[in-house]
BAGU-930117 format. One record per residue (C-alpha): y negated, x, z negated. Coordinates in steps of 0.25 Angstrom, whole numbers, padded with zeros to 4 digits, always signed. Layout:
! BAGU-930117
YXZ;...
//
This chain:
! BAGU-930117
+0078-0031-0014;+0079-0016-0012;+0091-0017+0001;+0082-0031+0006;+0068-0023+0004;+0061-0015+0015;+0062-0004+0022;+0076-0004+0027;+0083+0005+0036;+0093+0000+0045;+0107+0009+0050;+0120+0006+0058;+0130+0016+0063;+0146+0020+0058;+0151+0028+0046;+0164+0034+0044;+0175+0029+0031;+0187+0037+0031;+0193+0030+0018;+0208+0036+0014;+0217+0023+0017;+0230+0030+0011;+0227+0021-0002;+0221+0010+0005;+0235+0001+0005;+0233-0010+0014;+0246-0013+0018;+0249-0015+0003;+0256-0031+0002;+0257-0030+0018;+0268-0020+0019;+0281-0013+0012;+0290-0002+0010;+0303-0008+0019;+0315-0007+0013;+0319+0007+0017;+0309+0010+0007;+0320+0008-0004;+0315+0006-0018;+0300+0006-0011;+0304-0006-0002;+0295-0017-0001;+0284-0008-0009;+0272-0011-0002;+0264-0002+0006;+0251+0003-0004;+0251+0017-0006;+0241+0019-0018;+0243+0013-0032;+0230+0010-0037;+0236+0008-0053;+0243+0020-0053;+0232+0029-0044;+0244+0035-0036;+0250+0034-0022;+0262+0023-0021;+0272+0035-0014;+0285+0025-0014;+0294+0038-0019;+0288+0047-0010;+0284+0061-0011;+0268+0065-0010;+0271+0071+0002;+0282+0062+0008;+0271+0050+0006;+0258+0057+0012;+0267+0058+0022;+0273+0044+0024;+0260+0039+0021;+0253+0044+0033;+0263+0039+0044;+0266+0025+0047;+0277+0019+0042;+0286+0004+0042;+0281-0006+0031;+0287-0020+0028;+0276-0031+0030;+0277-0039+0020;+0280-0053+0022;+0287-0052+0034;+0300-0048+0033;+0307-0038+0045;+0294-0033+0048;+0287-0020+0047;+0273-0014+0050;+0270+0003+0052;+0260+0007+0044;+0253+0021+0039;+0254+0021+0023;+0242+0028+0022;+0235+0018+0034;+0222+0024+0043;+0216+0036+0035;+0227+0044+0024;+0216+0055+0025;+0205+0049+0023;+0193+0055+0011;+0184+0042+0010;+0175+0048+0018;+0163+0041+0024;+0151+0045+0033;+0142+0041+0042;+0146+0041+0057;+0134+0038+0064;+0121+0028+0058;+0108+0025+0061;+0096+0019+0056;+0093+0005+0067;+0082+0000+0061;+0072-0001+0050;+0066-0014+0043;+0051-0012+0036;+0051-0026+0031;+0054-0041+0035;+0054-0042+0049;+0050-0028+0052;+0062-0022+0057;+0063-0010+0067;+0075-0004+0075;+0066+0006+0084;+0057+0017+0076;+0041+0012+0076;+0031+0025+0074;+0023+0014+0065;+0036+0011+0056;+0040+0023+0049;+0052+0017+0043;+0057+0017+0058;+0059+0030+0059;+0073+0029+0054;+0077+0023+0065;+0089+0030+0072;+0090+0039+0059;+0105+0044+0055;+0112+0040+0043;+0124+0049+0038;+0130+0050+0026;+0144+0054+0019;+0153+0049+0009;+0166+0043+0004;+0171+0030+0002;+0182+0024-0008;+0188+0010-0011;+0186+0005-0026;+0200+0002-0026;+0208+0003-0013;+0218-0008-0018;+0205-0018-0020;+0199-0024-0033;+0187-0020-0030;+0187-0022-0016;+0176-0010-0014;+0173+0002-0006;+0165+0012-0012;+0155+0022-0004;+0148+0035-0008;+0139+0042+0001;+0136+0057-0003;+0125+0060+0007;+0117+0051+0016;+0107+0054+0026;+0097+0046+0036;+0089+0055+0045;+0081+0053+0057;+0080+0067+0066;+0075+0076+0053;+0070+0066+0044;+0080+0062+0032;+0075+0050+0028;+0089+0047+0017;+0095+0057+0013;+0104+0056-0001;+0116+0050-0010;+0121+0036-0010;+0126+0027-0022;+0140+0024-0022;+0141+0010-0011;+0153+0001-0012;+0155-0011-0002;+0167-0020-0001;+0182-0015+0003;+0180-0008+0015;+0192-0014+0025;+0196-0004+0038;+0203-0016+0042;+0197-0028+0047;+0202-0041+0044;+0200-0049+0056;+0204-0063+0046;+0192-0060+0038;+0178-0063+0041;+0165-0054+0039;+0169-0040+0040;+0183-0043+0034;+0183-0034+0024;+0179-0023+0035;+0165-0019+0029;+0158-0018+0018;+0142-0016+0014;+0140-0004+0006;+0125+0000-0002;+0121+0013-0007;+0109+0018-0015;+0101+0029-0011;+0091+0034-0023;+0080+0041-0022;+0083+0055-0031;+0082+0068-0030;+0092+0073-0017;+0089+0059-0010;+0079+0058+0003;+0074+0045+0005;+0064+0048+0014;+0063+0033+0021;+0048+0025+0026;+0045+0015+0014;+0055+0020+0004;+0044+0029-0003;+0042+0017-0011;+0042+0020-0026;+0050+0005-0030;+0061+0011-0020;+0072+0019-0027;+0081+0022-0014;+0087+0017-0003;+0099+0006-0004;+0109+0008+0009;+0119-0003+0012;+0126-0003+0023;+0137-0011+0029;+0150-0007+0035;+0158-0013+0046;+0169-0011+0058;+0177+0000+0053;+0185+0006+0063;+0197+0016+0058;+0196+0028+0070;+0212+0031+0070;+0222+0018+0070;+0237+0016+0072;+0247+0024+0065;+0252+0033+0075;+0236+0039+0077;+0234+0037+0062;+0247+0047+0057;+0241+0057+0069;+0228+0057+0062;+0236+0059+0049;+0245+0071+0054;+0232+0078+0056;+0227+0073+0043;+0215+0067+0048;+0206+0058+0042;+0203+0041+0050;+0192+0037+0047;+0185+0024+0050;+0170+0020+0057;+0164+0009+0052;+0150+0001+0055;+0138+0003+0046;+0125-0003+0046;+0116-0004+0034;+0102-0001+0027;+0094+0007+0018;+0085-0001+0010;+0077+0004-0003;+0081+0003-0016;+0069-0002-0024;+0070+0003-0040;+0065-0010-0045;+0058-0024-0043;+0050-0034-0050;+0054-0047-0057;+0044-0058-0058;+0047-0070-0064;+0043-0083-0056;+0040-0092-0066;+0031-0084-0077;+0036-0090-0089;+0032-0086-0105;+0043-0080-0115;+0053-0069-0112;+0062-0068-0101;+0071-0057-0097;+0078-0056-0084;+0091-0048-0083;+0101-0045-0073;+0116-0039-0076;+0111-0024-0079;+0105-0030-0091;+0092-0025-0085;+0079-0035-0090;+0067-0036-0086;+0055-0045-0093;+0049-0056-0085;+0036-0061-0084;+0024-0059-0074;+0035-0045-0068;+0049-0043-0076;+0048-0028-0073;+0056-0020-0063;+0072-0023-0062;+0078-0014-0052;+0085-0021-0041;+0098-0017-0044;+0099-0024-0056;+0103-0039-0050;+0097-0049-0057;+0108-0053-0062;+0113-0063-0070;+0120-0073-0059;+0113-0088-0056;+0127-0094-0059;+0129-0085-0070;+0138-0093-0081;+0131-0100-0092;+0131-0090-0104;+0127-0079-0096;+0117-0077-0104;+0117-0079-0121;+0102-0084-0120;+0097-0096-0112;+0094-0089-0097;+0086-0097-0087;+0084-0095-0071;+0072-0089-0067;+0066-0086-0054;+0063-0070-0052;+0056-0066-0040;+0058-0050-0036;+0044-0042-0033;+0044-0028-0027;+0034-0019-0033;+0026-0012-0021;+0017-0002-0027;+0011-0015-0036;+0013-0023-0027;+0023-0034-0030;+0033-0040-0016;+0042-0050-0016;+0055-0045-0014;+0063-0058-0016;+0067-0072-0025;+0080-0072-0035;+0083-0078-0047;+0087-0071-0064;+0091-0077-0076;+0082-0074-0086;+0085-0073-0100;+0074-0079-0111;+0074-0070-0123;
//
């Protein structure tokens, strides 16, 4: 529900990440300090120490390191003796600020409902006169842990827009968004987007300072808008090291494109719970956040953020109580009247 419901609004287009790689350290277990390093040789090449929150400066002075760091140098590769590989310490973008913007996006189409999707604006279709609108927006970027464990990105957008000519029809803050590690570097030995891309959602609330001025999302159930999007093909704009340490001398930034296509769907405040089988006693269906609602003809709203949540293959003694498998179907309330929105299954919990 909410991202699978209807109206949906359909972008593509290119953003801009300009994530600072200094601490990135992925030459770290490849290469090492040669011997000419002294008491440093055979160190290898990570720059950051995530336990001490410090730069790894192998002796160096602040300065003699920033310096070293931004210019390529000779590296040991490990596991092959004799042989050495030139590398920039701080790799594509020392001077990078996590920046993140949209480079150019637009709506392609708009879906009203199964089967009714439109790419072309329809004076009969209101929701079609997003099509061709802008979307822009500004923010930063930062890994969880640069070293891994998670292996997450996080995004904040401080201000997004979607306009059409002079209408605004989004205009507003979005929740926090995280998505897997996001990879510069594609693996051509993995599958799928090796590592290379990520799908990222955030949450638009309607609140005072927020526009959502979009055909069908008046509707009272609908809270906000959820935006997921995906991102793909990133291509750094500056690469080998002698054009890199220009760039550096300058102190200039390297920032990368990458591919985005994604959605803005509402975000519905609650749905119904309706036991399938009408049973007598008392039940009590739960999920994780502990939220219950009481079943019968209608369990009562549960919003749809709360996943229903105890697992079908949850172990035995998940529950003190004896739990039993029920059936729930999901309805969405439309101004009293009650629409399927979809099948899934609960325990429930006899009191």
């Amino acid at each position: 529900m909410s991202l699978f419901d209807y109206p949906r609004i359909n972008i593509k287009g290119t953003i801009q990440l300009s994530p600072g790689t200094a601490n990135n350290d992925d030459y770290a277990g490849e290469v090492s300090l040669p011997q000419s390093w002294g008491p440093f040789a055979g160190e290898t090449l990570a720059l950051i120490d995530s336990k001490k929150v410090e730069a790894r400066t192998y002796g160096m002075s602040d300065e003699a390191f920033i310096a070293w760091a931004q210019k390529a140098q000779w590296f040991d590769v490990k596991g092959a003796p004799g042989q050495q590989q030139q590398i920039i310490p701080a790799e594509w973008n020392y001077y990078g600020a996590m920046e993140s913007k949209v480079v150019e996006a637009k709506v392609i189409g708009v879906q009203t409902g199964p089967q009714e999707i439109y790419s072309e604006p329809d004076a009969d279709i209101q929701l079609t006169s997003l099509i061709g609108a802008s979307l822009s927006y500004s923010g930063h970027i930062t890994d969880v842990n640069s070293e891994g464990s998670p292996l997450a990105t996080q995004f904040f957008i401080d201000s997004l827009t979607l306009t059409n000519g002079g209408q605004t029809f989004l205009s507003g803050t979005a929740s926090k968004g995280a998505c897997q590690w996001l990879n510069f570097y594609r693996n051509v030995s993995l599958t799928a987007d090796g590592g290379a891309g990520g799908y990222v959602y955030h949450v638009i609330k309607k609140q005072p300072g927020t526009t959502i001025d979009i055909p069908g999302f008046d509707d009272f159930q609908i809270v906000g808008v959820v935006f997921r999007y995906y991102l793909y093909r990133p291509i750094v704009g500056t690469r080998g090291n002698a054009a890199i340490e220009e760039l550096y001398k300058k102190g200039e930034t390297n920032p990368a494109t990458l591919e985005i296509v994604g959605t803005f769907a509402p975000l519905l405040g609650a749905v119904w719970l309706r036991h399938s089988v009408l049973e007598p006693g008392d039940h009590r269906a739960r999920n994780r956040s502990g939220v219950s609602a009481r079943s019968g003809a209608f369990c009562g709203f549960v919003p749809p953020d709360h996943p229903l949540a105890v697992p079908l293959n949850s172990p035995a003694g998940a529950w003190k109580r004896r739990v039993d498998l029920h059936e729930f179907q999901a309805r969405r309330a439309d101004r009293g009247r009650y629409q399927p929105a979809g099948e899934f299954s609960v325990h429930v919990q006899h009191q």
